[in-house]
N, C-alpha and C positions, 0 to 999 in steps of 0.2 A: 077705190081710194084715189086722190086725185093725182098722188106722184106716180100713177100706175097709168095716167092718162094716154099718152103717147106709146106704153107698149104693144100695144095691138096690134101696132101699123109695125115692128118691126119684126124683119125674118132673123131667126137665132142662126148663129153661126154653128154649123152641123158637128158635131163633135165636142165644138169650143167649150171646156169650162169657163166661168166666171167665180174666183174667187173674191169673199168677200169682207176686209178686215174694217171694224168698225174702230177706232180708235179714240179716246178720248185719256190725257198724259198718261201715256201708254211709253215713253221714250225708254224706261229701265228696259222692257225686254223688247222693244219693236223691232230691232234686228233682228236677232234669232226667230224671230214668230218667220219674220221674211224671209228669210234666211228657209227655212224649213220649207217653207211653198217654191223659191226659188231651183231647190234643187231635186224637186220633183223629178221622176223618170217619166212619169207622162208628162208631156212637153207643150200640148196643145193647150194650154190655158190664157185668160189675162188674170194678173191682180190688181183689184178695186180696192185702194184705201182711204175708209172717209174718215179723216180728220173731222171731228166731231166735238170745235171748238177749244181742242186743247193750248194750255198754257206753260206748259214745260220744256219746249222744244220739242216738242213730235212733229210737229208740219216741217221744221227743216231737217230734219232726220228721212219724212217720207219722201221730200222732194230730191233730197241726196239719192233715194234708194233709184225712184223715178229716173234719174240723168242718165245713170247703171246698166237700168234693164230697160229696156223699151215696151216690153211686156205689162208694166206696171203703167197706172192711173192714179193720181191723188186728184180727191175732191174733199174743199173745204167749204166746211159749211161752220153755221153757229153753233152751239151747245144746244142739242135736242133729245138728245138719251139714244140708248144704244139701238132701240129699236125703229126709230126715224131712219138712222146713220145705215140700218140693213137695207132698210125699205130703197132709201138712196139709192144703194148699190143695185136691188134688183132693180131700181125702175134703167139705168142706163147700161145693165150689162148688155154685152154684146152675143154672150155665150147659148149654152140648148142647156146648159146645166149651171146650178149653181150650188156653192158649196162655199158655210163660213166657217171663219175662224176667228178666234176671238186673239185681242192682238197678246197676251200675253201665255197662251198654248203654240203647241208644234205638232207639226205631223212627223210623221215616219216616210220616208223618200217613196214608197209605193203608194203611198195613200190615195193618189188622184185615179193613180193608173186602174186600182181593184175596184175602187168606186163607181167610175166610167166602166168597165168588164159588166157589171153587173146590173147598171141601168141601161147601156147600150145594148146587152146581149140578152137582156131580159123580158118578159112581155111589155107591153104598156101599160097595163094594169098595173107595174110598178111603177112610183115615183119618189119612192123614198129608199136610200140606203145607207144605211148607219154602219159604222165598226166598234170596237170594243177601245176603250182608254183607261189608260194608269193615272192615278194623282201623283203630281209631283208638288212640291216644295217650291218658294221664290230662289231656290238652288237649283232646280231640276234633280232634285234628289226625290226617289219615288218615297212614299207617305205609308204605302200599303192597302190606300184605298184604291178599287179598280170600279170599272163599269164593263162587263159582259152578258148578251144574252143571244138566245139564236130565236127571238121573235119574230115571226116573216107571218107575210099573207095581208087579211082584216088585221088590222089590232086597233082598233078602237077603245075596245073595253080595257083590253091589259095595259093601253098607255095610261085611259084615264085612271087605273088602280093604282098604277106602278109607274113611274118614268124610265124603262129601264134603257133609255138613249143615252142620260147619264151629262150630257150638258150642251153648249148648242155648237163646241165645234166638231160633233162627231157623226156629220150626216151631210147628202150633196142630194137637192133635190132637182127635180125636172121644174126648167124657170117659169114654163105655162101654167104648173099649177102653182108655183109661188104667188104667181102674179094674180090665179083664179083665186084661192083665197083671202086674197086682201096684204099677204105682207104678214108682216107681225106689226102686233095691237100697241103702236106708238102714246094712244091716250094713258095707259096705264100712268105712265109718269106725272099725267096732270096728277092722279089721284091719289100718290105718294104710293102706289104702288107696284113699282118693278120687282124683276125678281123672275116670273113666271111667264117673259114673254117667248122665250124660245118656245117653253113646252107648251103652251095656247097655239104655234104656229103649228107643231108635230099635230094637234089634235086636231085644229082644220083640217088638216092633209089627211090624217087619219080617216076624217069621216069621204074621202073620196079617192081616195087610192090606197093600192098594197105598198109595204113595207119589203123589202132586203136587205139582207147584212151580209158584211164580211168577216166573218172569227176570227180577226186578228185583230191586236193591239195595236193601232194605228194613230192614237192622238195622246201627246202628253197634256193632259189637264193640270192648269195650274192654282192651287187652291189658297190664293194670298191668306195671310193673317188676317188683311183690313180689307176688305171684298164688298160690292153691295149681297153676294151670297151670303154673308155672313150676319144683315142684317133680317134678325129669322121675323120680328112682327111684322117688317114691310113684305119679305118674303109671304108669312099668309094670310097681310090682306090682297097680295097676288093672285095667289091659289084660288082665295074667294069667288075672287071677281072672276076671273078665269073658268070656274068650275059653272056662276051664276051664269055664263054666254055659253055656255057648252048648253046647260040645260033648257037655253031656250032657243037653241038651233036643232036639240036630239032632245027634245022630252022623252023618247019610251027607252032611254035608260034607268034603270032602275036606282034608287035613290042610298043603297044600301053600297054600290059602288061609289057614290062620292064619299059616304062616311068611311068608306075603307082607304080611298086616295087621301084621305085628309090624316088619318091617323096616321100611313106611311108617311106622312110627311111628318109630323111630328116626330116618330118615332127617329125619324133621319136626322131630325133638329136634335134628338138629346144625345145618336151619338155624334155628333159635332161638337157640341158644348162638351162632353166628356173628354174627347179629345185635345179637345181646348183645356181642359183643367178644370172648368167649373159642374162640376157636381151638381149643384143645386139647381143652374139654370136645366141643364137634365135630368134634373127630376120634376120639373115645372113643366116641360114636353112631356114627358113620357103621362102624366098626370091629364094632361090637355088631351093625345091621344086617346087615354083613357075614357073621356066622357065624348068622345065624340064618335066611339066605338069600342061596348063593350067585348067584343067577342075576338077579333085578329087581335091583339095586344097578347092575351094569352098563350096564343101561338107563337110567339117571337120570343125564343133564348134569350136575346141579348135584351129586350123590355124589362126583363123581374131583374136584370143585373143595374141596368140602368137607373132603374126605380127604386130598388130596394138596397144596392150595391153603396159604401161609402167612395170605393179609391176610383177614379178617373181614369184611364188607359191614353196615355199622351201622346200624339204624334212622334214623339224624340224617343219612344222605349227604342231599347238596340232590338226586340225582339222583332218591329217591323218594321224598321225604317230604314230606307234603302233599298228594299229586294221587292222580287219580284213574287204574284201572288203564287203559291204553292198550286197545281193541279188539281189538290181536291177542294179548295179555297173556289176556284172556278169551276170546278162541275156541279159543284154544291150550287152554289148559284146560279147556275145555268138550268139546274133540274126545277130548282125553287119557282123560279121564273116560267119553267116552261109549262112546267106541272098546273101556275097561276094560270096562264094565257090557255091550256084545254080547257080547263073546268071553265072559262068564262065564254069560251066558245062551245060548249055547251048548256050554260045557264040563262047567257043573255042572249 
C-alpha cells in the first residue's frame, strides 16, 4: 500500500510503543481516552493522534493535549474513515510496536506495560497480543457485556469462526507485520461497508503469526447508543466482503467455518437489538443465522430465547448493569471458546 512506502527505510525505536488514536468528533471523550494512555506505567511510548477531519472541536482539543505532553503527535488530515486514519499512524510511527485505541475507550494503567512483557519476552513467532475488556456505557458505567478468552498460538480458524478479541482496542501488534500485511482494508468505506476492518486486519496477521494474551481486563470498551457498530447491514455487508478476501488468500479452509462465523455474527446482532429493546429486529438475526447455518444455532441457549422469547433483556436491568462479570460468567466463556479453538485445531 502506498502510505506504507517509506517504511522500509526506517529503523523502529527498540522498545518504543506507538500508540494509535484515530479520531473523528471524538471531543465528548477525547480526554479521558488520553488521559488513559497518558498515565500508563510503561513510560516508553509516543501517542499518534489522527484527526480524521473532525468538526466539533477535536483538533483543538488534540493540539491542547500536544502543548502538555511532548510525547504526543497530532496529524490532520481530511475525512477518510477510520481505517485510512490507522494506516496513517502506522505508516509514520516511530515505535517496534503498535498498539490502537479507539478514541472513545480506555485502558487500564498496566496495559502498555503487560502487553510489551509479552511480545518482548516472547518468541517471535508472536506478533500479536490481546487482553480481555469490559463494555461500558457513554458513562463508563459497565453494561455486563465483557470480551475474554485465553486463545494463543495458530488461531486462524478460531478467529475466523469467532472474534473472540472483542474490538480493535484490545491488541498491540509487532509494526513489521502491520506494515507486511498492508494495514487495514481502507477501501471498505468506498463500498459502504465499514464495520469489519479491525477484525480483516487480526485475520492477516492471523494467517502469519501466533497470537498472546494477557487474562486481564485491561480495556474499557465503549459501546455508544448511536455507533457505526450499531449499523448491523453495513456491519454484514463487511463481514461479507472480509470473509470473500480471506477465501481467496486461504482457499483450503473449509467453507463450513465461514457459515459458522456468519451465524455468530448474527446470532451477536440479535443480542444487541434485544438489548436494545427491539425484539423484532432479533428475531430477524437470529432467523438470518438460521438459514445460513443450520446446525450451531441450536447449540446456543440464548438463539431459542432470542428467537422464540417475547421480552428483550435491556442494558439498564439493575440485575447487570454496573458490576462486574461474575467468575463463572468468565470461565464459562473462556472454556466455550477454548473448547471451539481445540476442535478446530484438530479438524482444520
Amino acid at each position: 500500500m502506498s502510505e506504507f512506502s517509506t517504511m522500509t527505510t526506517l529503523n523502529p525505536n527498540s522498545g518504543l510503543i506507538t500508540v494509535i488514536i484515530p479520531v473523528f468528533n471524538g471531543s465528548i471523550f477525547l480526554k479521558e481516552t488520553v488521559r488513559s494512555v497518558l498515565s500508563q506505567d510503561y513510560r516508553h511510548f509516543e501517542l499518534l493522534i489522527i484527526n480524521d477531519g473532525s468538526t466539533d472541536g477535536s483538533g483543538k482539543i488534540m493540539d491542547d493535549l500536544a502543548q502538555m505532553d511532548d510525547r504526543v503527535r497530532v496529524i490532520h488530515q481530511k475525512n477518510l474513515g477510520v481505517a485510512a486514519a490507522r494506516n496513517r499512524g502506522i505508516a509514520v510511527a516511530r515505535g517496534e510496536y503498535c498498539a490502537f485505541l479507539d478514541a472513545d475507550d480506555r485502558w487500564e494503567t498496566e496495559t502498555l506495560r503487560l502487553w510489551h512483557q509479552a511480545l518482548s519476552h516472547g518468541p517471535e513467532t508472536v506478533g500479536v497480543v490481546y487482553g480481555w475488556s469490559l463494555d461500558v456505557n457513554e458513562h463508563n458505567h459497565l453494561t455486563g457485556g465483557f470480551h475474554g478468552a485465553r486463545v494463543i498460538g495458530r488461531v486462524l480458524p478460531t478467529l475466523l469462526a469467532h472474534n473472540f478479541l472483542g474490538n480493535a482496542s484490545a491488541t498491540m501488534v509487532r509494526r513489521s507485520l502491520a506494515v507486511l500485511v498492508g494495514g487495514y482494508d481502507a477501501s471498505l468505506r468506498d463500498k459502504t461497508a465499514q464495520g469489519c476492518e479491525d477484525w480483516d486486519f487480526y485475520l492477516k496477521l492471523a494467517e502469519i503469526c501466533e497470537f498472546a494474551v494477557v487474562p486481564r481486563f485491561l480495556v474499557r470498551y465503549c459501546k455508544q447508543t448511536v455507533s457505526m457498530s450499531s449499523d448491523y447491514d453495513q456491519m454484514a455487508r463487511s463481514h461479507q466482503l472480509v470473509l470473500d478476501a480471506l477465501h481467496q488468500r486461504v482457499p483450503s479452509l473449509p467453507r463450513w467455518l465461514y457459515r459458522l462465523s456468519k451465524s455468530s455474527l448474527y446470532v451477536h446482532f440479535a443480542h444487541l437489538s434485544a438489548q436494545s429493546g427491539n425484539s423484532a429486529i432479533a428475531r430477524h438475526w437470529c432467523q438470518r443465522a438460521w438459514h445460513c447455518d443450520r446446525v450451531t444455532p441450536l447449540l446456543r441457549p440464548g438463539w431459542y430465547r432470542l428467537r422464540f422469547g417475547r421480552r428483550a433483556v435491556l442494558l439498564e436491568d439493575p440485575a447487570v448493569f454496573n458490576r462486574m462479570p461474575s467468575n463463572r460468567s468468565l470461565a464459562l466463556k473462556m472454556a466455550i471458546t477454548g473448547l471451539l479453538h481445540r476442535l478446530l485445531k484438530w479438524t482444520v
